[in-house]
N, C-alpha and C positions, 0 to 999 in steps of 0.2 A: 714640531707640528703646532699650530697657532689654534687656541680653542676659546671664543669667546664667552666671558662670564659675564650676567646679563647680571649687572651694576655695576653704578656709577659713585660710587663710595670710595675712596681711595683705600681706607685701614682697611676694609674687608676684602679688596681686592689684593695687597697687600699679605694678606693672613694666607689665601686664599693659594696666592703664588707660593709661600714656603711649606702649607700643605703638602701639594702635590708637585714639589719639586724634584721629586723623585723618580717624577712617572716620563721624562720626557717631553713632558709637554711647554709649550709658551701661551701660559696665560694673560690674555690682552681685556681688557674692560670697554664700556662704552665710549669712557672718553675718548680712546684711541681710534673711535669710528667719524668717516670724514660728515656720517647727518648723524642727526639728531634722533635719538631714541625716540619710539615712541610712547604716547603717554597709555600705562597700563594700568587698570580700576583695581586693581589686587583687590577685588572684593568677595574674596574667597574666604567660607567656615573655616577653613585647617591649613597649614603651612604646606600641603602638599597641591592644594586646589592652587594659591597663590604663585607658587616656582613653576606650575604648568601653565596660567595665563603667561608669566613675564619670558619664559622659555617659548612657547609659542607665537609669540609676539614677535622678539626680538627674531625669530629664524625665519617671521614672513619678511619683516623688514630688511634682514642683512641678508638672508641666503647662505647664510654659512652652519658651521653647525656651532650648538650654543647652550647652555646651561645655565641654570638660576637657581638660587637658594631663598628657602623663606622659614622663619623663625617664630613660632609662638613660646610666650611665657605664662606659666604655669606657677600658683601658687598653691600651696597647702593652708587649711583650717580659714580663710578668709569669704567672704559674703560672695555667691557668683556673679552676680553683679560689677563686680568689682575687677573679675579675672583680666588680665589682659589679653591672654589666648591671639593671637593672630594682631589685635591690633595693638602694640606694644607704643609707638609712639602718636598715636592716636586717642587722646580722650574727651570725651560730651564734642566730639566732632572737629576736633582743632590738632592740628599735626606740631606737634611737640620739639621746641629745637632738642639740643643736647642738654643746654643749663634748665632746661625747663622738666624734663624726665629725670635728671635728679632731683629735683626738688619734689614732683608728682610722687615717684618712690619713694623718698624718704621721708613725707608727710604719710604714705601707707605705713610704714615700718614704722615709723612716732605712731600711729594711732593701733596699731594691732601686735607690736613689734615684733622683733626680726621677723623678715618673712622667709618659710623654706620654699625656694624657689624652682626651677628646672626650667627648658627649653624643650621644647619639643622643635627639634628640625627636620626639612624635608630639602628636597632634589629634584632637579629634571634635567634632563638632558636629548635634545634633541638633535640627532644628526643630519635625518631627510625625514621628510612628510612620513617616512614609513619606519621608521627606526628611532621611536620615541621610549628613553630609558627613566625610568624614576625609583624613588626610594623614599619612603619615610617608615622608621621603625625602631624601636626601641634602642636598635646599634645604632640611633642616631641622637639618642637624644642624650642631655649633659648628664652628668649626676646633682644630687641635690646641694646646692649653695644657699647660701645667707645674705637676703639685704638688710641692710641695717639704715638707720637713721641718719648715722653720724658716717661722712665720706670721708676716704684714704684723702693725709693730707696734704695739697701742693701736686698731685700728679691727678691730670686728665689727657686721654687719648680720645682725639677726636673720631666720631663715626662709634664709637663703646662710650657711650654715658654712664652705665649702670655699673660698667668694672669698678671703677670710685667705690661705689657701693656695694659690689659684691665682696663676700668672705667663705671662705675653704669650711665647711660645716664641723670638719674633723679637726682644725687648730684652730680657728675662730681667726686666722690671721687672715687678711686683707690680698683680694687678688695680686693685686700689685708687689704684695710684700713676700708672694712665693716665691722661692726659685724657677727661674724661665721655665723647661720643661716640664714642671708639676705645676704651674697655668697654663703652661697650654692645654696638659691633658686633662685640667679642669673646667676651663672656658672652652674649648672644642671639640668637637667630638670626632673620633680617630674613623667612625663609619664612612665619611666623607671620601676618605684615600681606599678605603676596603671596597667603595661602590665604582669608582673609576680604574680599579685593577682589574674589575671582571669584565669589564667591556672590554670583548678582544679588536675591535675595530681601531681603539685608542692606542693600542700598542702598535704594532709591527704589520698592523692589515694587512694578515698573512695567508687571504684567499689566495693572492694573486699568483703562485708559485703553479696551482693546480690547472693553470691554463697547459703548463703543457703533459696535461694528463689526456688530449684527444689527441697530438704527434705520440706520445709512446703508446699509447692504443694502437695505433696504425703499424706498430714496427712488433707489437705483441706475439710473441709463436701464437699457430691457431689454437692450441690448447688451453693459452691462457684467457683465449679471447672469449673460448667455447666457455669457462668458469665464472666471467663475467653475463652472460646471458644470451641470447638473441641478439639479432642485428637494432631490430628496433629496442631492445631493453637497453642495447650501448647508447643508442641515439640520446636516447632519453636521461642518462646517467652524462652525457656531454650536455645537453643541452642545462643540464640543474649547476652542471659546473660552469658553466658557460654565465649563468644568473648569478653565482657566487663571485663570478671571474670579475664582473662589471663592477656588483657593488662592493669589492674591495679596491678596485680602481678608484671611482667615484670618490670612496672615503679616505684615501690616500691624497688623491691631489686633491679634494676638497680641504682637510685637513694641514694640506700644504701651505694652502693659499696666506 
C-alpha cells in the first residue's frame, strides 16, 4: 500500500521508510510525484499547526492519502528570544543551509554552552476530506540531548545538520559515535510507529468483509432476525454497514494506487 510522505528531503524520507518498515506499507516522497509540490507557508506557532498545512496541502494537490511531519527545538536555561521552537532553520528571516545551522548552533553552545536540547514532534495524516488523523505529545517527543560547540569529526549527513552536534546527555558521546540502535532511539522518536499502528484503515481495511452481513441476514432463522430488531431497525444496521462497507473500499484502492 503506497502512502505519501509530504517531503521532499531525501535522509528523512529515508529514516522514515525504515521506521515503518514494519507496517506494510510503501512509502514514496514528493519527488516521486509527476508535478511539483506546492509551495506551503508552514507558518504555524507549534509543529502540529505546521504538518496539518503541508498534510492538507499536499492531499488537495495529489488526491491521495498523505502525511507530514513537522519538528520544533526546544532548549533549556537560554533567553526566549533565542528559542528556535518551530523555526529551526530559519533565523532574523534567512532560511539556513546545512553548513550554516551548524555554525548558528554552535556559536549558541560557544556563547551559553552545551545547550540541553529536545524536539518536540508532531503528525498528520490525511486520508479523505473526512478522516484527518494527527498527533503531537509527549510520546513524540525526543529526550534531552546535548549541542555542543565543537562537531563530530569528518562525518556529516545530509538533510541532519545538527547530528554533528548533537551528544547522548548520559555518555556525553557524539550521535554518530553511538551504536546504530541507541541513535536511533535517541534522535527519533519511537511514537511515530505506535501512531500508524492505531489507524486500522492502514492495515488490512478490514470493513470490507462486513458487506456480506445484509446476504446472511436474508438466510438468518426468523428468531435470530427477531434478536436483531424490527424490519426497519435491520435497515438501518445495513444501511450503517453499507457506509463502513464503501469507506473501506475507498481506502483499500485508494491506498492501492
Amino acid at each position: 500500500m503506497k502512502l505519501l510522505y509530504g517531503t521532499g528531503n531525501p535522509a528523512k524520507l529515508e529514516v522514515m521508510r525504515e521506521r515503518l518498515s514494519g507496517l506494510n506499507l510503501e512509502i514514496i516522497g514528493l519527488t516521486d510525484m509527476k508535478e511539483a509540490p506546492p509551495q506551503v507557508p508552514e507558518d504555524g506557532s507549534t509543529p502540529l499547526e505546521n504538518a496539518r498545512q503541508k498534510a492538507l496541502a499536499y492531499f488537495e494537490a495529489y488526491g491521495r492519502p498523505v502525511f507530514s511531519c513537522d519538528s520544533g527545538l526546544y532548549f533549556e536555561g537560554v533567553p526566549e528570544e533565542i528559542q528556535p521552537g518551530v523555526h529551526v532553520r530559519t533565523v532574523g528571516g534567512k532560511y539556513l543551509t546545512d553548513e550554516e545551522m551548524r555554525a548558528y548552533y554552535a556559536g549558541l553552545a560557544e556563547k551559553y554552552g552545551d545547550l540541553k536540547a529536545y524536539y518536540k514532534n508532531a503528525v498528520c495524516l490525511v486520508l479523505d476530506k473526512e478522516h484527518v488523523f494527527e498527533r503531537m505529545d509527549a510520546g513524540l517527543e525526543s529526550g534531552l540531548f546535548l549541542i555542543t560547540a565543537r562537531p563530530c569529526a569528518g562525518i556529516r549527513h545530509r538533510g541532519f545538520p545538527l547530528d554533528s552536534l548533537s551528544k547522548d546527555i548520559r555518555t556525553g558521546k557524539y550521535f554518530y559515535d553511538l551504536e546504530e540502535t541507541k541513535m536511533d532511539q535517541t534522535a527519533v522518536a519511537d511514537g511515530f510507529v505506535s501512531f500508524f499502528k492505531k489507524i486500522p484503515s492502514l492495515g488490512q481495511c478490514a470493513f470490507w468483509p462486513i458487506g456480506l452481513l445484509p446476504l446472511a441476514l436474508a438466510f438468518f432463522p426468523k428468531g435470530m432476525r427477531r434478536a436483531l430488531g424490527t424490519s426497519r431497525q435491520q435497515s438501518l444496521y445495513i444501511a450503517v454497514f453499507g457506509k463502513l462497507i464503501s469507506f473501506g473500499r475507498e481506502c483499500r484502492e485508494s491506498l492501492a494506487q
